[in-house]
N, C-alpha and C positions, 0 to 999 in steps of 0.2 A: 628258360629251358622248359621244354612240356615234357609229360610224363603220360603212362598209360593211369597213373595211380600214386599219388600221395599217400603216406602214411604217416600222420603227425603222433610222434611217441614212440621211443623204442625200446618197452618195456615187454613184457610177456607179450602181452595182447600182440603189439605192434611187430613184433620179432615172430612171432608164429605165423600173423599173415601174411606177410613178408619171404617167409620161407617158401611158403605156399605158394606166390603170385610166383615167386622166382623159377619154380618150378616149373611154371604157368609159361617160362619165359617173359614176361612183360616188363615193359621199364618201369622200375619201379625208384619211388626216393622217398626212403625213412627221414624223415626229421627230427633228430631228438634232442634233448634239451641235458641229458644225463642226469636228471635230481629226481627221478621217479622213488614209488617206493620201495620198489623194487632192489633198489642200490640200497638201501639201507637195511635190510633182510640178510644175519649174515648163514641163517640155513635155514632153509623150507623143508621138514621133516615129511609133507604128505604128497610128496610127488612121484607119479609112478617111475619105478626104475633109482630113485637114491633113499634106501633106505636106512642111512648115515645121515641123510642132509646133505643140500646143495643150497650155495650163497647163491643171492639175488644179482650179486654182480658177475658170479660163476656164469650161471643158466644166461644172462644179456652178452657174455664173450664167447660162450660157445655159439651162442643163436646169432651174433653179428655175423663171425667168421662164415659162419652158416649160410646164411646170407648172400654173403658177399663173393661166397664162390659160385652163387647163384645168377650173380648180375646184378645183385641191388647195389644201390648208391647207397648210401649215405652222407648226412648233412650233419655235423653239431651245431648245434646253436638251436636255437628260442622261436617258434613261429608268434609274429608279434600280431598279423593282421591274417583275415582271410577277405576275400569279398571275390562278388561273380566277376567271368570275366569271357564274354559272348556265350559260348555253350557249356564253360566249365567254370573252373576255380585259381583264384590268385592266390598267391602266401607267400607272404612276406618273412626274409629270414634277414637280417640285417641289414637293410637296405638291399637286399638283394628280391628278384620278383622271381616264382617257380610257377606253373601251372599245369592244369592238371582237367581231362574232365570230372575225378572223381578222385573223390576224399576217403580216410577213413583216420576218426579221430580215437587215438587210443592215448588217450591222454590222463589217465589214470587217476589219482586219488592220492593225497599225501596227507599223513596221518598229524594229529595235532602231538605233539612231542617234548615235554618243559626243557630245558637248555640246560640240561647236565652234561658235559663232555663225557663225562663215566657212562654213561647211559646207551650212548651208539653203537659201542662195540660187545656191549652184551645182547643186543638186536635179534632176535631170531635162537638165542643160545640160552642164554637165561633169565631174558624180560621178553616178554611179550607181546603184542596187540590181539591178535585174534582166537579165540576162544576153540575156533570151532578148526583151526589149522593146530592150534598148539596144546590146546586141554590137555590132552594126553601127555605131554611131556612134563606136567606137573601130579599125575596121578600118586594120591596120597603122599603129595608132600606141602612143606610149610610153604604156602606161598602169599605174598604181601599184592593188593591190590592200590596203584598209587591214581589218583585219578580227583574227578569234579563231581559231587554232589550224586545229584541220582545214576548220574552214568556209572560213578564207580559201585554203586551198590548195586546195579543189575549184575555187573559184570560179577563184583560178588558172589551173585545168586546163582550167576550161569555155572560160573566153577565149583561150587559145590557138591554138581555131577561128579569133581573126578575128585576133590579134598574137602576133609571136613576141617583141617589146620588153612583158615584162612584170615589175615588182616587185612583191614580194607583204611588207607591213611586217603583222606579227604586232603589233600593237597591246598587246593584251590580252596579252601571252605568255605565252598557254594551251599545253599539249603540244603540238607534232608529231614524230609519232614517225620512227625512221629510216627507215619503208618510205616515206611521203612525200618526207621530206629529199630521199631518192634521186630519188622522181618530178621535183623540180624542178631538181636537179641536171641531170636528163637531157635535162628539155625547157627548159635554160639560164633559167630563170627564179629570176632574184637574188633573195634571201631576208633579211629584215632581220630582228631581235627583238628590238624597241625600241621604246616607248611615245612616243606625238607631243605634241610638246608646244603646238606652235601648226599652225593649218592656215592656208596661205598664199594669197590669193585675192583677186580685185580685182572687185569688186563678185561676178557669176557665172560670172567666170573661173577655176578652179583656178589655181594656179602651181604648188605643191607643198608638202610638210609638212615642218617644224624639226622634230627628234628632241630627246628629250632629251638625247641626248649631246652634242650642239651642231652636228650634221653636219643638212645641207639636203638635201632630197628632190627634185629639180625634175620637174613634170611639170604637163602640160594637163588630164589625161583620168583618171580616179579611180572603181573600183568601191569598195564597202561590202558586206562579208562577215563578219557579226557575229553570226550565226543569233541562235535566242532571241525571235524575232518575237515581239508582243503577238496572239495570236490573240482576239477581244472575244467570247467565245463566253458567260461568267457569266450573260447572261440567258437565254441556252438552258438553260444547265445548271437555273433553276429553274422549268422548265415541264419536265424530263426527256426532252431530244430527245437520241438517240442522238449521239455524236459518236465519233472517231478518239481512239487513247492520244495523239494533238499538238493535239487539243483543236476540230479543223477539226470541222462539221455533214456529218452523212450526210443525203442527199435522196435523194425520187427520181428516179432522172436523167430522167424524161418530164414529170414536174410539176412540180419543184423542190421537193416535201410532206416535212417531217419524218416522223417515226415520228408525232409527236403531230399529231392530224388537227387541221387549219385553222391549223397553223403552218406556212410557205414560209419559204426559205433561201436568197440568192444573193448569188451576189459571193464577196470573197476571202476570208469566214468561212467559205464552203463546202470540201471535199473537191476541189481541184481546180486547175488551174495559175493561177499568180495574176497575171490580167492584165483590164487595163481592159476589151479590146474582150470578153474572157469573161464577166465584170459584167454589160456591156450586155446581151446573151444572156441569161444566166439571170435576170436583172430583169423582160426581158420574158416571157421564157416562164414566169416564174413567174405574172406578171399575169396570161395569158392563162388559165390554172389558176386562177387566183382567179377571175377574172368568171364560167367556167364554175359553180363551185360559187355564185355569188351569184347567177345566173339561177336555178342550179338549186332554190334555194330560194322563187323567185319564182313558180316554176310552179303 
């Protein structure tokens, strides 16, 4: 089945462009796999218009429905292959073949995550990942940094903009070396290195984490500093779109266009700070760069 436009990923990114082509009228077909990270976000506090917070899986069922009364398709399932196919692109969904002359791969970023079942459903609510979307909802309060070596002691350092009550528990106890040690000594931030053995939490409440030693953590408020992200870039890599030595997509910054023409890139596989309301952005301005070259072929 051909398309005017592929969209691999139906996360933020892939859901705003989508909206957009729909708009556009064109046919379009999402392909999404549903494990973005977006699904594991259970509220995004900096997005215009919810100033409560909206879950990750909220904002992908309003934007399907959205969608969908657009005219987009939709596909669940995994794109396992891409490769040319005369003037455009092939993708493989289960054994099935879709094409397309033009891609846009919004294939997101999945955060590295240690395997506490307690741990998910405090997501977005009162554990963390990103500093620079969540800081604020820790503002002068006790907050526990669970994380690997230097990564957690940046991240540390970063939160100390908004608290100066901060633990930082070295999980993984990766090196830190003594020019660190020192940084935290200085800005009183107590330093544990000690692997967790249970994480403590009452439905999306954090409480705090059991050490293995048998000593108790207590606290409300929990970032995650574990670098090593999953960047999902493997299908760029086999159509040969330039990327970064961390594996993120180079575009370009006015069309969101790979190196390889009539492939687009947005969201938090691209080259760029990773946040939802930036997604929406490049989703759409990539769309708008698509319809151009889709008229343009109609002239």
């Amino acid at each position: 089945m051909n398309f005017d436009c592929i969209i691999i990923g139906g996360g933020i990114a892939g859901l705003q462009a989508s909206i957009q082509l729909g708009r556009y009228m064109h046919k379009v077909l999402v392909i999404d796999s549903g494990d973005g990270r977006s699904t594991l976000c259970r509220s995004y506090h900096n997005i215009l218009g919810y100033p409560d917070g909206v879950s990750g899986l909220g904002l992908r069922e309003i934007g399907r429905r959205q969608a969908e009364n657009l005219g987009v398709q939709f596909l669940n399932g995994k794109a396992e292959s891409i490769g040319k196919e005369n003037e455009g692109f092939q993708v493989s969904v289960n054994g099935e073949a879709f094409t397309s002359e033009r891609l846009l791969l919004a294939t997101g970023v999945m955060d590295r995550i240690p395997d506490f079942p307690a741990l998910r459903p405090c997501l977005g609510i009162s554990v963390y990942v990103c500093p620079d979307c969540d800081g604020y909802e820790v503002k002068e309060k006790r907050t526990i940094v669970i994380g690997s070596g230097k990564t957690g002691v940046e991240m540390a350092k970063t939160l100390s903009y908004w608290t100066k009550e901060l633990i930082y528990i070295n999980h993984e106890q990766k090196m830190v070396d003594q020019n660190d040690l020192q940084i935290l000594r200085e800005q009183r931030i107590e330093y544990i290195e000690m692997p967790i053995k249970q994480v403590l939490a009452s439905e999306s409440q954090l409480e705090g984490f059991l050490l293995e030693s048998g000593e108790t953590i207590w606290g409300n408020q929990a970032f995650l500093a574990f670098g090593g992200n999953e960047v999902r870039s493997h299908l760029a890599r086999q159509l040969g779109v330039e990327m970064l030595e961390n594996n993120h997509l180079v575009t370009d910054p006015r069309t969101k266009m790979t190196n390889i023409h009539n492939v687009w890139a947005a969201g938090d596989v691209v080259a760029h700070s990773e946040q939802a309301t930036i997604a929406m952005g490049e989703g759409s301005q990539a769309a708008i760069w698509i319809h151009k070259d889709i008229i343009g072929k109609c002239k």
